[in-house]
N, C-alpha and C positions, 0 to 999 in steps of 0.2 A: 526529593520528591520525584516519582514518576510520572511521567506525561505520557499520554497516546494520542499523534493527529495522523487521519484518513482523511487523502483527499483526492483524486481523478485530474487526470489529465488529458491531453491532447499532443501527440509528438506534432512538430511541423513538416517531419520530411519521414518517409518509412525507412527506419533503420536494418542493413542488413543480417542476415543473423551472426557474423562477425564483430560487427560491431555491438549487437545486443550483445556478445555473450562480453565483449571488452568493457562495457558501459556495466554490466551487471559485476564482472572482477573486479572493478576500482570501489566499484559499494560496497562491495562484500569482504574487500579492504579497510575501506574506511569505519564501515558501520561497527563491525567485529571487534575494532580496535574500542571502539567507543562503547562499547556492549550495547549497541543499538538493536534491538532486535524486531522484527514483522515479517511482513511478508509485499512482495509486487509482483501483481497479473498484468503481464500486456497481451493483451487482444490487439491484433491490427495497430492503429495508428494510437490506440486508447490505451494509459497507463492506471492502473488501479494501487495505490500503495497504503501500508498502514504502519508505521513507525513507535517504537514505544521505546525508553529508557530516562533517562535522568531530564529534566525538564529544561536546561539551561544548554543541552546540547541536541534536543528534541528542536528547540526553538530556533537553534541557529543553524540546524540540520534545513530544519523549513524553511526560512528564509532563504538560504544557499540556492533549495529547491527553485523554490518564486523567482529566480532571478535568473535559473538555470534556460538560456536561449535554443533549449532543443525543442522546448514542451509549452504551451499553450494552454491557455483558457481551464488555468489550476481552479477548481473546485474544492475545498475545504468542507468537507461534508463533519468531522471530528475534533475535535482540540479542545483535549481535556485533563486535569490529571489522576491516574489511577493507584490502586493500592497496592498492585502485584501485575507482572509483565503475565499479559494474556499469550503469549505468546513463548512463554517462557520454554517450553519444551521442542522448542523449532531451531533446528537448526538450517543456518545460510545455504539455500539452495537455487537450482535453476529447470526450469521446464516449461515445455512447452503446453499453455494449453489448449487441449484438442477435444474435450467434451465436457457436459456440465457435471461430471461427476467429480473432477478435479473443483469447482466450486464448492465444495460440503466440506473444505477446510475450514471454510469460515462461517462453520456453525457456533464455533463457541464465540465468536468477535460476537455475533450475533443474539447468541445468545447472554452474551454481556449486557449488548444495548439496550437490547429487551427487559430486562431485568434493571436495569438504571432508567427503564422509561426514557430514553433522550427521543426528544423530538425531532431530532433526524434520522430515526430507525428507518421511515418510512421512505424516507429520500435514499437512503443506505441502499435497501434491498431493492428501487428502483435500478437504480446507477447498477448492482450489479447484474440484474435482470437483461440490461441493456447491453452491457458490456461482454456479457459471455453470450450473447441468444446465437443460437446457431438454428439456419434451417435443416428442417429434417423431411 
């Protein structure tokens, strides 16, 4: 069975981008091996991630995460199990984002939820409102 958990973070210290790109290589190791697939926005000090593949390595993926001492004040906004990887045609990538147009990846996440009615849509599209605003 497949599982998908979306949850937000907090780093505790700003990573350089050195180390973002080393922290993002060790995921993109591990996840790949495990056919884990999603996607993670960091904005500033804020991590955005959504996780989807086999449920007993989803679970222990997240756990690892919660206990992981870079990142704070984990929010669970998702955790559920699905019928097919939304995510299925993404392959493991890295980038910076720098405008909300890179955000309209996650129309179809979105429009999953929407469509499953979960009552966290609304908290969803908050968190990501917050998480990319840029002034203009």
């Amino acid at each position: 069975m497949l599982k998908s958990i979306c949850y937000r973070s907090t780093l505790n210290k700003e990573l350089s981008i050195l180390e973002t790109e080393s922290l993002f290589d060790n995921c993109k190791k591990n996840n790949d091996s495990l056919n884990i697939k999603g996607l993670l926005f960091k904005s500033n000090t804020n991590y955005f991630q959504i996780i989807e593949g086999d449920e007993q390595c989803i679970d222990s993926l997240f756990s690892k995460l919660k206990g992981d001492k870079r990142h704070k004040d984990i929010k669970e906004l998702v955790n559920q199990r699905i019928g097919d990887f939304t995510f299925n045609n993404f392959t493991t990538g890295y980038s910076h984002v720098e405008d909300l147009d890179t955000i309209f990846g996650l129309q179809e996440y979105h429009n999953y939820m929407e469509s499953e009615d979960l009552p966290e849509k609304k908290y969803f599209m908050e968190i990501i409102s917050n998480l990319f605003s840029v002034e203009l």
